[in-house]
C-alpha positions in Angstrom: 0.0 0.0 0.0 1.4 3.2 -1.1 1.0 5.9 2.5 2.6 9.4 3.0 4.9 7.9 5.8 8.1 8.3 3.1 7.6 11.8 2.2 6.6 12.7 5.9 9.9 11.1 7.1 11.9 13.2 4.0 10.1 16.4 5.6 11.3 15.9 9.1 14.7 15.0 7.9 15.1 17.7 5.8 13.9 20.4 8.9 16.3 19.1 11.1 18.8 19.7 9.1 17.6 23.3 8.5 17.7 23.8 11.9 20.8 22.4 13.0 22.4 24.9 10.0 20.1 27.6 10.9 17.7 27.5 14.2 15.7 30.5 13.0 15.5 29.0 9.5 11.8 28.7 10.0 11.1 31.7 13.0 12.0 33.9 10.1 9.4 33.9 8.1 6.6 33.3 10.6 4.8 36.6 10.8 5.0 37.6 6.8 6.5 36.7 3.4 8.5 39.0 1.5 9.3 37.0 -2.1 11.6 39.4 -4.3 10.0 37.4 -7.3 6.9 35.4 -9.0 7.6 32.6 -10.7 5.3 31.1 -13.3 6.3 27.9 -14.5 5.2 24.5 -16.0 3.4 22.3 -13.5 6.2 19.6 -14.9 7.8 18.2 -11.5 10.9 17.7 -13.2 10.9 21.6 -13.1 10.8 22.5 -9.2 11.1 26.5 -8.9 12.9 26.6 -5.7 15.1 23.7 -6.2 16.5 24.9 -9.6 17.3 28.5 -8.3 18.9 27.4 -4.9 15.8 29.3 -3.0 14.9 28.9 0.3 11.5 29.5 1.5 10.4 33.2 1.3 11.7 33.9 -1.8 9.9 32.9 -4.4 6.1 33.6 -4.9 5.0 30.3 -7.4 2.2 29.9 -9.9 2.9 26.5 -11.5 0.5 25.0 -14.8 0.6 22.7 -17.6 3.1 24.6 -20.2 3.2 28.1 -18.1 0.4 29.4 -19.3 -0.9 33.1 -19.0 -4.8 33.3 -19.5 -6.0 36.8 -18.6 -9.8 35.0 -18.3 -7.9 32.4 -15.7 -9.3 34.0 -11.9 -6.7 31.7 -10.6 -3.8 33.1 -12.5 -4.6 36.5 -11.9 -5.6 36.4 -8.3 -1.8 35.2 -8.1 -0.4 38.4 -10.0 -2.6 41.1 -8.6 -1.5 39.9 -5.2 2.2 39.2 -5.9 2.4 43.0 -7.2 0.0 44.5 -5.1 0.1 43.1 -2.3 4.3 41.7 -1.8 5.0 44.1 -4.3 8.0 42.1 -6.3 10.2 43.4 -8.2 10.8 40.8 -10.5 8.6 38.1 -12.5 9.8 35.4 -14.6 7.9 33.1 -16.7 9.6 29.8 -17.5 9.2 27.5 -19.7 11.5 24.2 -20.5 13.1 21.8 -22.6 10.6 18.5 -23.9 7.5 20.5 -22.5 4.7 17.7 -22.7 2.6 20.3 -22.9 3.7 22.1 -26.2 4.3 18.8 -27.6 0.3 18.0 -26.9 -0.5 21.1 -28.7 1.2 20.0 -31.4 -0.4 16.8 -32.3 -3.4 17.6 -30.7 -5.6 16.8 -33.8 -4.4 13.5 -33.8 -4.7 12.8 -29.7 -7.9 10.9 -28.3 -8.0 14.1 -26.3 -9.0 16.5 -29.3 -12.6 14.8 -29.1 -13.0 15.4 -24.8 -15.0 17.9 -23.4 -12.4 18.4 -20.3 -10.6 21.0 -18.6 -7.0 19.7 -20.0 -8.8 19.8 -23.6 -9.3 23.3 -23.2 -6.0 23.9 -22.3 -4.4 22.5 -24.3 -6.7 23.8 -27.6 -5.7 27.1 -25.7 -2.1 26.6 -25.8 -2.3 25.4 -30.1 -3.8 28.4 -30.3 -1.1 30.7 -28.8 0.9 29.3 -31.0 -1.0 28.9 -34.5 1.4 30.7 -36.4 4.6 28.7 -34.9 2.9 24.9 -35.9 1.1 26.3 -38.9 1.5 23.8 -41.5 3.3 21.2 -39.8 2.1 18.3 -39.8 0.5 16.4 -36.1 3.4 14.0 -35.8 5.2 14.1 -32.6 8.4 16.8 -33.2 11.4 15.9 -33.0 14.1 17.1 -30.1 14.9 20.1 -32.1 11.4 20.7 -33.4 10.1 21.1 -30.2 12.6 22.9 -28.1 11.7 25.8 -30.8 8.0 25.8 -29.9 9.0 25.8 -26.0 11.4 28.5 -26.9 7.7 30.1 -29.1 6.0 29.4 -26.0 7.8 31.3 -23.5 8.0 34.5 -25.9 4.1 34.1 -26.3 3.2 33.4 -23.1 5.3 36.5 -21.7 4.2 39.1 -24.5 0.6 38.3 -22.7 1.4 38.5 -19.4 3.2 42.3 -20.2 0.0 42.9 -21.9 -2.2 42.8 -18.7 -3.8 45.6 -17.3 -2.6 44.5 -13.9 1.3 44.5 -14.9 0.6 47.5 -16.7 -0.6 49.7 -14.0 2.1 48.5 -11.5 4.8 50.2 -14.8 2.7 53.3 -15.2 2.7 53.7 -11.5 6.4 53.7 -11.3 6.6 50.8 -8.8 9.9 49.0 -10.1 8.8 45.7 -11.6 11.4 43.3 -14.1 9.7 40.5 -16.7 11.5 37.7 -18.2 11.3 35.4 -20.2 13.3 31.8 -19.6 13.4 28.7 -20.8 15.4 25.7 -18.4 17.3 23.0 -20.0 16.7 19.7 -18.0 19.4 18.0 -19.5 22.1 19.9 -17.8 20.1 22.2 -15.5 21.1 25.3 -16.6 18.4 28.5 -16.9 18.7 30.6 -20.0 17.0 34.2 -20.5 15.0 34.4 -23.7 13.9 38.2 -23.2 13.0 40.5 -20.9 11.0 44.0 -20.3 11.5 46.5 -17.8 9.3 49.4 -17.1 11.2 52.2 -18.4 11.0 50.3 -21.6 7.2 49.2 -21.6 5.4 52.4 -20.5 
């Protein structure tokens, strides 16, 4: 029978240790957060936000979905922004994409996937995500990419999925107000672990 006791056992190994390097590792952040970024990423768990930038609790505010999407419509997604930039005020958002993105790769062959024909919430998605990027799989054909093929149209992805998120009203307000705020655009290689920036916007140069 699969049970929790192996991750609960990892947890109070892993805050011992914390504690024996740092007592007030976890007193410090008791009474508030103060993350100096948000990081939207792919829900992929080979793609752990914290992990792959050496942070430590506190640091990072994290909205994770399938191919780090941006859907102005999503209440979810945008709950997460206002309060990131309203509310912790950070100074810096990066949007992340990565290397063999299942996601991407499902928008791609969608028309020929079982999933084309559902009426589901990861059908929508996904026929949301082909249609971000219509005019990167435009006359391809639905076969499954190759390495290359692919690692283009996560590269596509990022750049599309972070023009719409400078596009909001919410980001935009935070620039006209002349609260500092930094986007970028990154895509993470899981073969060697390295993070690469794709683009990036600041203030001065969006308002």
């Amino acid at each position: 029978m699969t049970t929790l006791k192996p991750l609960l056992a990892k947890n109070r190994s892993w805050a011992q240790q914390r504690l024996q390097r740092d007592p007030d590792y976890f007193g410090k952040h008791l009474d508030q957060q103060q993350p100096h970024s948000l990081w939207i990423g792919c829900s992929d768990s080979r793609v752990p936000a914290e992990v792959l930038t050496g942070s430590h609790p506190g640091e990072l505010f994290v909205h994770r979905n399938i191919a780090n999407m941006i859907d102005p419509d999503d209440d979810n997604f945008m709950s997460v922004l206002q309060y990131a930039l309203h509310y912790l005020k950070v100074k810096r958002i990066v949007v992340c994409g990565h290397y063999g993105c299942g996601g991407v790769q499902a928008a791609l062959t969608l028309p020929q996937m079982s999933l084309a024909q559902e009426s589901s919430s990861l059908a929508r998605r996904i026929s949301h995500l082909r249609e971000a990027l219509s005019e990167h799989i435009a006359g391809r054909d639905a076969s499954p990419p190759d390495a290359q093929t692919l690692n283009q149209l996560v590269e596509a992805n990022v750049i599309a999925q972070f023009n719409r998120l400078v596009q909001t009203r919410t980001v935009r307000n935070i620039w006209r107000s002349g609260q500092e705020l930094n986007v970028y655009g990154c895509v993470y290689d899981l073969a060697s672990g390295h993070l690469e920036m794709l683009t990036e916007r600041t203030g001065e140069e969006a308002v």
